[in-house]
Jmol script that loads the backbone (N, CA, C; Angstrom):
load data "model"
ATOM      1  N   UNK A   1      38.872 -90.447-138.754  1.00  0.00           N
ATOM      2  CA  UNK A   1      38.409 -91.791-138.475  1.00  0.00           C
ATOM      3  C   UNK A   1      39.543 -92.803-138.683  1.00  0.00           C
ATOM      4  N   UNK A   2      39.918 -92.495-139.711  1.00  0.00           N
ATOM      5  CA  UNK A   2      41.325 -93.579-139.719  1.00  0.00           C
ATOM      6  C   UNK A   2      42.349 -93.360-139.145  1.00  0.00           C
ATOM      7  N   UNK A   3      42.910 -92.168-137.949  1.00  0.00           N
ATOM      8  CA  UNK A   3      43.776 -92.483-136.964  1.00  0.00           C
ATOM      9  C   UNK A   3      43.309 -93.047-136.023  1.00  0.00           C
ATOM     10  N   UNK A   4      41.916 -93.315-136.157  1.00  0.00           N
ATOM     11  CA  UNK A   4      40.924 -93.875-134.183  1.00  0.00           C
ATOM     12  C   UNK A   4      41.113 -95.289-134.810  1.00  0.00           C
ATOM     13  N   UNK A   5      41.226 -95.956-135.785  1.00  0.00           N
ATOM     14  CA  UNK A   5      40.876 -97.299-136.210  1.00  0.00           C
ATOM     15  C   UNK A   5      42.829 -97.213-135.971  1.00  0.00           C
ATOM     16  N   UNK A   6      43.839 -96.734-136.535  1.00  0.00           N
ATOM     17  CA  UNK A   6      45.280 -97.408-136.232  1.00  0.00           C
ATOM     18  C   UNK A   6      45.377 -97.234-135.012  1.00  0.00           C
ATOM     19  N   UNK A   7      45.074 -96.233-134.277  1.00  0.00           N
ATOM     20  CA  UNK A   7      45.231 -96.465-132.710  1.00  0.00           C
ATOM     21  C   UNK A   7      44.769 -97.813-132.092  1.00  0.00           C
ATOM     22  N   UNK A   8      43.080 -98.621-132.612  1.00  0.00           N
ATOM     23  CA  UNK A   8      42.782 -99.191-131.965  1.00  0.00           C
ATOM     24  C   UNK A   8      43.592-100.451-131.820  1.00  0.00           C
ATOM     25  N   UNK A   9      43.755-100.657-133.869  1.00  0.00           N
ATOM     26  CA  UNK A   9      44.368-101.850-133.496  1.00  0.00           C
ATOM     27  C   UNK A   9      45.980-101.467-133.077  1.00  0.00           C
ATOM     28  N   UNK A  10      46.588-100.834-133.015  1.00  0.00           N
ATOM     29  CA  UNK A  10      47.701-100.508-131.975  1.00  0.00           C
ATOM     30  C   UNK A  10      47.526-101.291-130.627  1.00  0.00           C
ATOM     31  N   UNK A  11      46.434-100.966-129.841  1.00  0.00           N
ATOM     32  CA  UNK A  11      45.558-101.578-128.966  1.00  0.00           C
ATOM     33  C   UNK A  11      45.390-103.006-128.622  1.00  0.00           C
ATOM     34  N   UNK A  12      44.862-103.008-129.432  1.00  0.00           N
ATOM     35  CA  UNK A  12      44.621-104.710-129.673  1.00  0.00           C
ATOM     36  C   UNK A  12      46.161-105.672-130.089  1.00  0.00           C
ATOM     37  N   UNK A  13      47.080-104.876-131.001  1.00  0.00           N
ATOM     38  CA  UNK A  13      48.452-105.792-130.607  1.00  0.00           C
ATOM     39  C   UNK A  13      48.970-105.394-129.556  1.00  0.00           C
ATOM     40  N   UNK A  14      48.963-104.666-128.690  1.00  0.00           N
ATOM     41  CA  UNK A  14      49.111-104.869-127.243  1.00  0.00           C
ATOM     42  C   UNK A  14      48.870-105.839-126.408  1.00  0.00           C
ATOM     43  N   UNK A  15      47.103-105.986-126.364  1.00  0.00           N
ATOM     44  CA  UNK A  15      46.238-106.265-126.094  1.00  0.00           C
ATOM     45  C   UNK A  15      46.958-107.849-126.155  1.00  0.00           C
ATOM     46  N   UNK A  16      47.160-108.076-127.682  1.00  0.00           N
ATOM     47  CA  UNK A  16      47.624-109.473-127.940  1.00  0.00           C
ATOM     48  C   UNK A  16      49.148-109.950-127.374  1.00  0.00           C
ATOM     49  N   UNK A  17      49.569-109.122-127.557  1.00  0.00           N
ATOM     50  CA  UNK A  17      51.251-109.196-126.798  1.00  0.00           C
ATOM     51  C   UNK A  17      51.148-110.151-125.572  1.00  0.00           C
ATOM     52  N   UNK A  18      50.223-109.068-125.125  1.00  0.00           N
ATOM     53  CA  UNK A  18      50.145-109.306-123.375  1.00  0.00           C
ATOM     54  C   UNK A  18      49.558-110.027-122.922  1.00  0.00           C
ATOM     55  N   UNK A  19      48.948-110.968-123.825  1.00  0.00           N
ATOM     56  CA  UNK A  19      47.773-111.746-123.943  1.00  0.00           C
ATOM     57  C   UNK A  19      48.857-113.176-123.637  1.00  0.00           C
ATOM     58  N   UNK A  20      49.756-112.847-124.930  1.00  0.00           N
ATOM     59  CA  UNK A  20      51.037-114.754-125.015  1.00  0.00           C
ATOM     60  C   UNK A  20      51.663-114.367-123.646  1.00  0.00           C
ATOM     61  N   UNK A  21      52.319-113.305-123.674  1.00  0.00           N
ATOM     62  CA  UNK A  21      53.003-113.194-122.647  1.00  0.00           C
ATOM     63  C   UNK A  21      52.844-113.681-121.317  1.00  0.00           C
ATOM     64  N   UNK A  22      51.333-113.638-120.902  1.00  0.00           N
ATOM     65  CA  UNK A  22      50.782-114.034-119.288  1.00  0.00           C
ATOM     66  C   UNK A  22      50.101-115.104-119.587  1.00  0.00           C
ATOM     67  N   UNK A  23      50.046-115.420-120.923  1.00  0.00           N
ATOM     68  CA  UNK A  23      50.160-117.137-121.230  1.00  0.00           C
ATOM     69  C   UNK A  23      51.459-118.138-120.697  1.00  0.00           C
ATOM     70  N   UNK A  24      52.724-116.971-121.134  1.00  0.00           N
ATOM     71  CA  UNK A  24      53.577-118.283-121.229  1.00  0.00           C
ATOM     72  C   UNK A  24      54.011-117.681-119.474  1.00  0.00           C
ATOM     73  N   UNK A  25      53.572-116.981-119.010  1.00  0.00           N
ATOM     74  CA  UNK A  25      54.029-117.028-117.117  1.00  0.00           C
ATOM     75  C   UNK A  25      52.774-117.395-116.614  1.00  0.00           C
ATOM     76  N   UNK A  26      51.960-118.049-117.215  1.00  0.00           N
ATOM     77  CA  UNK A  26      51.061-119.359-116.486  1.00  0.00           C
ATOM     78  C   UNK A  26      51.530-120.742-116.506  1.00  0.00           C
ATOM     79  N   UNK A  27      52.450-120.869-117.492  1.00  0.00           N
ATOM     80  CA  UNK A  27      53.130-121.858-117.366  1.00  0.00           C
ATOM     81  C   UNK A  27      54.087-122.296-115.899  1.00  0.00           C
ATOM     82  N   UNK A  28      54.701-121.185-115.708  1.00  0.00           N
ATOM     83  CA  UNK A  28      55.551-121.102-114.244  1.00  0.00           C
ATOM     84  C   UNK A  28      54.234-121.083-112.916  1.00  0.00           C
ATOM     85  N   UNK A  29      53.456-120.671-113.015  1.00  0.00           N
ATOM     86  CA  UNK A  29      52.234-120.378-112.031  1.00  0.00           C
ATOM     87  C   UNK A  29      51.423-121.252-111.306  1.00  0.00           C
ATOM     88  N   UNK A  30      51.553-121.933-110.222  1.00  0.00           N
ATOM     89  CA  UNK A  30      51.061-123.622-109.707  1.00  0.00           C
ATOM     90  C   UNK A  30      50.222-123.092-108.616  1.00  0.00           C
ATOM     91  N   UNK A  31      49.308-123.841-108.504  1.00  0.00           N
ATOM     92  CA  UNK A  31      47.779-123.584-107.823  1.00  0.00           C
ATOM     93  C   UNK A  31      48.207-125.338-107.079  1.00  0.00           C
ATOM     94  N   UNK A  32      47.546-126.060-105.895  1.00  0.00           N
ATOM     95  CA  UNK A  32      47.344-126.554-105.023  1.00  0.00           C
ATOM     96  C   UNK A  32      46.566-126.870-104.061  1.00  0.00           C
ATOM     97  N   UNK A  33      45.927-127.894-104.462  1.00  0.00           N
ATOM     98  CA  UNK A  33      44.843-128.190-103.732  1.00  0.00           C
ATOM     99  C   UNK A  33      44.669-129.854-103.230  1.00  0.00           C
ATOM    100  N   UNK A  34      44.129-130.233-102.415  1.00  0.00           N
ATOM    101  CA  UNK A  34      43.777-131.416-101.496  1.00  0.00           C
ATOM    102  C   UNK A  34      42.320-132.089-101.243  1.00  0.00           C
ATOM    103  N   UNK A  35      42.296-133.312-101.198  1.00  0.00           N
ATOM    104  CA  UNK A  35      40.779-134.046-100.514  1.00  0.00           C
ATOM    105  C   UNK A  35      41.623-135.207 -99.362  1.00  0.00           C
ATOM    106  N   UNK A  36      40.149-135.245 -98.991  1.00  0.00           N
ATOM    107  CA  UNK A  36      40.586-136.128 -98.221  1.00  0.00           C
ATOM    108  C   UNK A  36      41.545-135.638 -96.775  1.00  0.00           C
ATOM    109  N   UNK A  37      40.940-134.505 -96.504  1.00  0.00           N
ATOM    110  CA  UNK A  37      41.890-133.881 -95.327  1.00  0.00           C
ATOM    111  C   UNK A  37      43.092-133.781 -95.426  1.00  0.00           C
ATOM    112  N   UNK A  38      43.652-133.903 -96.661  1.00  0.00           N
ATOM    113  CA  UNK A  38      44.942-133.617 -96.784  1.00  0.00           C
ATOM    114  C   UNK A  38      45.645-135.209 -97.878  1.00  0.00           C
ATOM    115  N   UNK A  39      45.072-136.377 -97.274  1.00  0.00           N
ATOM    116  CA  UNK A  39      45.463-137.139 -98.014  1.00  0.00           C
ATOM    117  C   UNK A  39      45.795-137.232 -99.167  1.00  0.00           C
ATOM    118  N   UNK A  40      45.543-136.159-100.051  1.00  0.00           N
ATOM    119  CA  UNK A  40      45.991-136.142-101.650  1.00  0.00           C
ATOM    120  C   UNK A  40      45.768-134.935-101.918  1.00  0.00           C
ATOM    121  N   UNK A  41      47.020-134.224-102.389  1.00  0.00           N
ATOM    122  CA  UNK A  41      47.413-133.011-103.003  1.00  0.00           C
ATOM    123  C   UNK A  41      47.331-133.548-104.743  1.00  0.00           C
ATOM    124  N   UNK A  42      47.025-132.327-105.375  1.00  0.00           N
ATOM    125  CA  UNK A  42      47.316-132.358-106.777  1.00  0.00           C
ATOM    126  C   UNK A  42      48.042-131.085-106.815  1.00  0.00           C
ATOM    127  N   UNK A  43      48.733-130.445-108.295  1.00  0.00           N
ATOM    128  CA  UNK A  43      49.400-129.548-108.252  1.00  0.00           C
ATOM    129  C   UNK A  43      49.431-129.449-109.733  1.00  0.00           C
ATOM    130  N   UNK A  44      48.662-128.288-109.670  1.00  0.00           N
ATOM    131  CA  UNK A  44      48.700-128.052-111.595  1.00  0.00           C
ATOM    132  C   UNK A  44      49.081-126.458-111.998  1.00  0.00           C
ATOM    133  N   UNK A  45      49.746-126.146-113.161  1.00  0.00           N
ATOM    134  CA  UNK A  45      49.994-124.844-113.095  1.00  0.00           C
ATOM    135  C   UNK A  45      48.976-123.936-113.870  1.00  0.00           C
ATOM    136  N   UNK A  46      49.762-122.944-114.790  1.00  0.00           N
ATOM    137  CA  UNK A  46      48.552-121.693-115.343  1.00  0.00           C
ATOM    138  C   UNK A  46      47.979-122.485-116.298  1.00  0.00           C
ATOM    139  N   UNK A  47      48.380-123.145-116.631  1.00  0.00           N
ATOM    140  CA  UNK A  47      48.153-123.801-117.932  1.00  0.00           C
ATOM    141  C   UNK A  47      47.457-124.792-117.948  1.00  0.00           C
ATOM    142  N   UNK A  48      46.917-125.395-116.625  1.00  0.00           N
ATOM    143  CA  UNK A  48      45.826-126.717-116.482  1.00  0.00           C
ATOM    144  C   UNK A  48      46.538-127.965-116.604  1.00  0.00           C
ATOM    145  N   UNK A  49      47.949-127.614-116.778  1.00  0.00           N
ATOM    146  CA  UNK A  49      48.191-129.308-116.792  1.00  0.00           C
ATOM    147  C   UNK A  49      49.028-129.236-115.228  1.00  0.00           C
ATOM    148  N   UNK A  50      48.897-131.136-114.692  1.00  0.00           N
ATOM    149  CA  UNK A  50      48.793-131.336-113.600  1.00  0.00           C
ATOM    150  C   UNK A  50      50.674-131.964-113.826  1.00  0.00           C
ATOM    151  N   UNK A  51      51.094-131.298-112.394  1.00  0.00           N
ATOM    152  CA  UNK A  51      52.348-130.857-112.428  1.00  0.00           C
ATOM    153  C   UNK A  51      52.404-132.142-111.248  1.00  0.00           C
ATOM    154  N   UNK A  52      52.153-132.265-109.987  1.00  0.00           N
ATOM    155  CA  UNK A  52      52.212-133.632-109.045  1.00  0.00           C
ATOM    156  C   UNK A  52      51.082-133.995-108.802  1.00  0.00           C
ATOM    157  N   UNK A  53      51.574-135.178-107.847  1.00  0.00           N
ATOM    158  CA  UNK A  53      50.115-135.665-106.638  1.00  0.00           C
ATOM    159  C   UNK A  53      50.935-136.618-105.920  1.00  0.00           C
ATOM    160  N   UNK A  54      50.296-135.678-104.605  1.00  0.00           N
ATOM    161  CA  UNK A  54      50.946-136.369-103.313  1.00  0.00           C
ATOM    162  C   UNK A  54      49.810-137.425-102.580  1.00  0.00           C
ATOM    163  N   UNK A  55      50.341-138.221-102.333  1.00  0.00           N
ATOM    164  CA  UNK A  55      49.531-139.293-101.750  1.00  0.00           C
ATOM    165  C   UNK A  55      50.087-140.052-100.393  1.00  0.00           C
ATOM    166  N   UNK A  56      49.230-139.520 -99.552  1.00  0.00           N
ATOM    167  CA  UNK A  56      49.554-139.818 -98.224  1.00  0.00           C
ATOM    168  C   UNK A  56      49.977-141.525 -98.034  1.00  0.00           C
ATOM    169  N   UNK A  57      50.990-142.035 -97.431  1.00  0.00           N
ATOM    170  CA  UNK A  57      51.347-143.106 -97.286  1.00  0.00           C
ATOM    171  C   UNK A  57      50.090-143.914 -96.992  1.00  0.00           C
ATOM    172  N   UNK A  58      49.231-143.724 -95.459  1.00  0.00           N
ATOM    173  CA  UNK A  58      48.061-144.230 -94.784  1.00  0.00           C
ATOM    174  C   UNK A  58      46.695-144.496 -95.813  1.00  0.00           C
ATOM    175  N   UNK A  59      46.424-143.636 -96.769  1.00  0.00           N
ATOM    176  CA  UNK A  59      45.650-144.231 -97.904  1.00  0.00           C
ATOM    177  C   UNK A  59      46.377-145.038 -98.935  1.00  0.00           C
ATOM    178  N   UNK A  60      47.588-144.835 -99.088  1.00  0.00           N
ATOM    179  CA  UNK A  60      47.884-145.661-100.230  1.00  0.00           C
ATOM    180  C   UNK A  60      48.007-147.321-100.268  1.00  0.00           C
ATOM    181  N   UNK A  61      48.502-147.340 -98.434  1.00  0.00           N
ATOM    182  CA  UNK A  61      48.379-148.495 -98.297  1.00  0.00           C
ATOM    183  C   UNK A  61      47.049-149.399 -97.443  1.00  0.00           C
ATOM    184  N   UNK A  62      46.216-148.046 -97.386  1.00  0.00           N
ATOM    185  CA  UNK A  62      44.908-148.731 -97.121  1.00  0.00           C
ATOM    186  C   UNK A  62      44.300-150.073 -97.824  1.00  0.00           C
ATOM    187  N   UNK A  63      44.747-150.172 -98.846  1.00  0.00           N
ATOM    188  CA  UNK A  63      44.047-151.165 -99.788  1.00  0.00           C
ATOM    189  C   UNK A  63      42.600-150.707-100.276  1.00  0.00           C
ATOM    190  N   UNK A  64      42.583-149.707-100.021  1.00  0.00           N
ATOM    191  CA  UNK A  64      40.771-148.841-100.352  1.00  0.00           C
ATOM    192  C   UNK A  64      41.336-148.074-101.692  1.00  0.00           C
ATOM    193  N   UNK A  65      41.168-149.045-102.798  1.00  0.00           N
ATOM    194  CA  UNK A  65      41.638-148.519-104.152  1.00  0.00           C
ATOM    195  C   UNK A  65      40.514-147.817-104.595  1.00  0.00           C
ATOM    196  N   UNK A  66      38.917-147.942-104.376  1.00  0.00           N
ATOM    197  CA  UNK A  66      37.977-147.022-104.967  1.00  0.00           C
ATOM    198  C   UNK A  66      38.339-145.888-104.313  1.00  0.00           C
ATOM    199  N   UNK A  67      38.325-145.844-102.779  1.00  0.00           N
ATOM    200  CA  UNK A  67      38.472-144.253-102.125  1.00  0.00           C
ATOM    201  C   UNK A  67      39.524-143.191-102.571  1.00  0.00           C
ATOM    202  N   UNK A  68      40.734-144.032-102.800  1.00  0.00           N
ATOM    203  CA  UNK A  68      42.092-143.207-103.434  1.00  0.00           C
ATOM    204  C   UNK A  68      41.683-143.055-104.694  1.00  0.00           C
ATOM    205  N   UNK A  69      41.130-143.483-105.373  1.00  0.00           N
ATOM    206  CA  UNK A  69      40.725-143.137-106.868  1.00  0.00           C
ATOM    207  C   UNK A  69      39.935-141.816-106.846  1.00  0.00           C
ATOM    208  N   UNK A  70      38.768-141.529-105.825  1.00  0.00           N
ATOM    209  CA  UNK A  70      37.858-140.735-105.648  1.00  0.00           C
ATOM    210  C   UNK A  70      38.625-139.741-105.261  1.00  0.00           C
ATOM    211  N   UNK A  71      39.142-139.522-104.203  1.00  0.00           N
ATOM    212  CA  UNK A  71      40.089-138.655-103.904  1.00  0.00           C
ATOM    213  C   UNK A  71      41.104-137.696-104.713  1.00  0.00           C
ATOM    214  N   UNK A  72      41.561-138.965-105.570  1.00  0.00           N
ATOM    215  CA  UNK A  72      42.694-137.964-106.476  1.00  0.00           C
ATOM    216  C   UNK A  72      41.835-137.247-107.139  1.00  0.00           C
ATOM    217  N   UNK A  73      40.794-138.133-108.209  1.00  0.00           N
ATOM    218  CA  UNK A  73      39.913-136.923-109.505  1.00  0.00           C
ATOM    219  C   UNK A  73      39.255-135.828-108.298  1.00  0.00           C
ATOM    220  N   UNK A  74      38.934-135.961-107.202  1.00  0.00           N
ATOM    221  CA  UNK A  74      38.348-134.722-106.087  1.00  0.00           C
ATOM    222  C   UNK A  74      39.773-133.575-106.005  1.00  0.00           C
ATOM    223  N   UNK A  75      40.969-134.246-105.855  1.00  0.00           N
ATOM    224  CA  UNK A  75      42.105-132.795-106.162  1.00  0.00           C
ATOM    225  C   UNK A  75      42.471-132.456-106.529  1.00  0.00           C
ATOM    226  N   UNK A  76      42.064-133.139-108.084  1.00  0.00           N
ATOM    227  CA  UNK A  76      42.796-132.900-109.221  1.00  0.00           C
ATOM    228  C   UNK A  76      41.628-131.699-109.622  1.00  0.00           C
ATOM    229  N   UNK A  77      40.182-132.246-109.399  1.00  0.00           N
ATOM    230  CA  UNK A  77      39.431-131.030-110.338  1.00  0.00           C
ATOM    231  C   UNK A  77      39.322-129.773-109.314  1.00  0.00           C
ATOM    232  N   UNK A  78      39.711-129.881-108.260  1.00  0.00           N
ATOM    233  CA  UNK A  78      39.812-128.438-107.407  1.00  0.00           C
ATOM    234  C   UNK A  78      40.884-127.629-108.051  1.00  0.00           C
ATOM    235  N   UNK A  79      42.174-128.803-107.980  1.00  0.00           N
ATOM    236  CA  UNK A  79      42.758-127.754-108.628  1.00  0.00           C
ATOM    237  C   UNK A  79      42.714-127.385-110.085  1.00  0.00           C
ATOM    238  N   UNK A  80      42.301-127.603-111.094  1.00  0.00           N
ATOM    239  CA  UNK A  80      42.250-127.446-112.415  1.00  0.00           C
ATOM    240  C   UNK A  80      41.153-126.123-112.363  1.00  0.00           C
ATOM    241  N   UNK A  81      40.214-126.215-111.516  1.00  0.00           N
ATOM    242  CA  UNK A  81      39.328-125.047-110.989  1.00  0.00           C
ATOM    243  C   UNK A  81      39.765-124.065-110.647  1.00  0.00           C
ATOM    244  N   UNK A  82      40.832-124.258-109.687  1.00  0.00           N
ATOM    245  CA  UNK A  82      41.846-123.347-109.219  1.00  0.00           C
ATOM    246  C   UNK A  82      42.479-122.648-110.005  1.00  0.00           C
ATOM    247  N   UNK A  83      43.272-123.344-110.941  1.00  0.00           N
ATOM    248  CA  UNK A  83      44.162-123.164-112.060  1.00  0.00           C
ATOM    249  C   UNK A  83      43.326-121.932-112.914  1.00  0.00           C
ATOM    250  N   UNK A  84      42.018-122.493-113.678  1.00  0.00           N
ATOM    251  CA  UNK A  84      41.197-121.753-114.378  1.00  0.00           C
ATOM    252  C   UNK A  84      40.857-120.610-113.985  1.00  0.00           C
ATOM    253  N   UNK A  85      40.513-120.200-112.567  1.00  0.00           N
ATOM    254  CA  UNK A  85      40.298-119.392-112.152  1.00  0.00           C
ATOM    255  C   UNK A  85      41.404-118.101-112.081  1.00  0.00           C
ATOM    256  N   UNK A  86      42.442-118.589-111.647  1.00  0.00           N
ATOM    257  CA  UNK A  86      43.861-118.058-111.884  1.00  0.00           C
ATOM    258  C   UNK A  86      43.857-117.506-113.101  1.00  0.00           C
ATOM    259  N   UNK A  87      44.067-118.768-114.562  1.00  0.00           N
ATOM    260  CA  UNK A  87      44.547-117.568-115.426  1.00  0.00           C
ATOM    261  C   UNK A  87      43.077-116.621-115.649  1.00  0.00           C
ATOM    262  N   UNK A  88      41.920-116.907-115.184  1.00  0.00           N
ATOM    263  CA  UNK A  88      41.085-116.248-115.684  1.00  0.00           C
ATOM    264  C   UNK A  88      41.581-114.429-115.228  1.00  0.00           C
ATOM    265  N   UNK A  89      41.643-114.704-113.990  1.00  0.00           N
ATOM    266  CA  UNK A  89      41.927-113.504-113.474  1.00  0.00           C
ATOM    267  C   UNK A  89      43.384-112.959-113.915  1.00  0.00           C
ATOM    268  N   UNK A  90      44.026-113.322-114.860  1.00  0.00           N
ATOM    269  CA  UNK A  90      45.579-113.142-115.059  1.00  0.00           C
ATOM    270  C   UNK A  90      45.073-112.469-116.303  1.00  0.00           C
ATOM    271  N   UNK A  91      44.386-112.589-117.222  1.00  0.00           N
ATOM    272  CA  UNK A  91      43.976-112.562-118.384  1.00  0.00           C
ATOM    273  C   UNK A  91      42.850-111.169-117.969  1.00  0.00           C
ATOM    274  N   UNK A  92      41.871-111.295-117.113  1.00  0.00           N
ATOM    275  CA  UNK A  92      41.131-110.624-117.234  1.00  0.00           C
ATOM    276  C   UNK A  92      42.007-109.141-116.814  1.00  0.00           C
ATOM    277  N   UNK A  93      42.875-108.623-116.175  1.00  0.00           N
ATOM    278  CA  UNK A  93      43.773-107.724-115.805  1.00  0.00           C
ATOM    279  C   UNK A  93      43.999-107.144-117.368  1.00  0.00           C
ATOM    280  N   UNK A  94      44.371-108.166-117.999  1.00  0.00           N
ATOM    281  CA  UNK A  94      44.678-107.613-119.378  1.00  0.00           C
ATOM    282  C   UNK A  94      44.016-107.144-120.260  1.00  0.00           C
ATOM    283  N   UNK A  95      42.260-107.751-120.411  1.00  0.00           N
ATOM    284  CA  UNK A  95      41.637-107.062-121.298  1.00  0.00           C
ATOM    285  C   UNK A  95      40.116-106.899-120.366  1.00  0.00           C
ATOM    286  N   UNK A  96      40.619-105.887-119.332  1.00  0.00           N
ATOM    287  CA  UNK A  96      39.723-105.025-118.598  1.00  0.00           C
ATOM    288  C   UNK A  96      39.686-103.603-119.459  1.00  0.00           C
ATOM    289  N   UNK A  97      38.802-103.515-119.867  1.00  0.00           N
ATOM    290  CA  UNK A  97      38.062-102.348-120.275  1.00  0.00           C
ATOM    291  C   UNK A  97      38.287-102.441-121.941  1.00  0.00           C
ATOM    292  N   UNK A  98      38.753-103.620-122.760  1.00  0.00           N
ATOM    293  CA  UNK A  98      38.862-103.617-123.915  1.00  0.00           C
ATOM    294  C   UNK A  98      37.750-105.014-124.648  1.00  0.00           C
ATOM    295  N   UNK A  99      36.998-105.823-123.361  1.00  0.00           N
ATOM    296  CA  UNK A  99      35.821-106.495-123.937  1.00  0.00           C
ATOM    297  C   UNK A  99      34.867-106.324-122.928  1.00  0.00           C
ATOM    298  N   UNK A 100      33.555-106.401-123.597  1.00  0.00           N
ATOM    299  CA  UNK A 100      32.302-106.219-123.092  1.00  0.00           C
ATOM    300  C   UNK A 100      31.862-107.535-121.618  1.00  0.00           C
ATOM    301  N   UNK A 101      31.491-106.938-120.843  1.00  0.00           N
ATOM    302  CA  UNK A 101      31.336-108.118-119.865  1.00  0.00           C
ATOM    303  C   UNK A 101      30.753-108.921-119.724  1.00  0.00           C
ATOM    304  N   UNK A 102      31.274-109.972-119.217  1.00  0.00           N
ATOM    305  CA  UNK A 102      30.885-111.248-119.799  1.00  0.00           C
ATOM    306  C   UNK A 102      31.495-112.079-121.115  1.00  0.00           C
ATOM    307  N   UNK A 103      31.938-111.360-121.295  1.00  0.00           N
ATOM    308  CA  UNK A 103      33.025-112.009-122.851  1.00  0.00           C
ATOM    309  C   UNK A 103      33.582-112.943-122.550  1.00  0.00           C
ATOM    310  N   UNK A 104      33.809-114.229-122.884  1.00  0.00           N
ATOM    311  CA  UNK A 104      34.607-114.769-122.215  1.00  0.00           C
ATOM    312  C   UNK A 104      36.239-114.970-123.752  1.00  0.00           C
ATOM    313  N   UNK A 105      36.925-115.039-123.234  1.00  0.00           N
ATOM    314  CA  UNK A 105      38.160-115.572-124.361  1.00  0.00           C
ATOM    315  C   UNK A 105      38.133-117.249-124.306  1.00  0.00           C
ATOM    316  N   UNK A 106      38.428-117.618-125.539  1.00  0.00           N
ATOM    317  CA  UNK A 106      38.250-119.338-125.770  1.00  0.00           C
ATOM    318  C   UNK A 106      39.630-119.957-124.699  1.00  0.00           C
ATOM    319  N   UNK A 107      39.377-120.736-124.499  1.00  0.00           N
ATOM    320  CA  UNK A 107      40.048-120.905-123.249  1.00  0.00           C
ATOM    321  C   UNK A 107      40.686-121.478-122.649  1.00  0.00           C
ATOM    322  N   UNK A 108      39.904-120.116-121.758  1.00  0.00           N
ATOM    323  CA  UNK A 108      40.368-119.808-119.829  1.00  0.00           C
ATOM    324  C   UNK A 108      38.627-119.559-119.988  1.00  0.00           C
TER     325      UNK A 108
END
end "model"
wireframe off; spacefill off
backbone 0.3
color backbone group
């Protein structure tokens, strides 16, 4: 019994290794998304924080300051959705078959 328990956690610092590791290459990892038919890009990486935002000349100088407002939080939370989804699946690669489904890790 006590070589199945050092194996496991053997396991589990793996488990954890690989865990920072595809933490810190979510950092490099940028997701991209748009509203507004294109009028506003956001750009955030693994990590949920928002890296640009492109803003089409033709809205900016619309003078329609509520619509460009609406727009950006509309591409910003696609992509932060995006983002989440990403590392979810970056993460879940890693501890496939070592948590019960549905588990979620605090988060992603």
């Amino acid at each position: 019994m006590k070589g199945g328990m050092q194996g496991m956690l053997k396991q589990i610092q793996k488990m954890q290794s690989d865990m920072e590791k595809v933490q810190a290459e979510l950092a490099n990892k940028i997701v991209s998304e748009e509203s507004g038919g294109g009028m506003v890009k956001a750009t955030v990486n693994g990590k949920k924080e928002l890296v640009s935002i492109q803003i089409d000349e033709e809205i900016a100088s619309s003078g329609d300051k509520e619509m460009l407002e609406d727009l950006v939080v509309a591409a910003v939370n696609k992509a932060l959705e995006s983002a989440t989804k990403m590392a979810e699946e970056e993460m879940g690669a890693i501890t496939k078959g070592m948590m019960p489904p549905g588990m979620n890790i605090p988060g992603f």
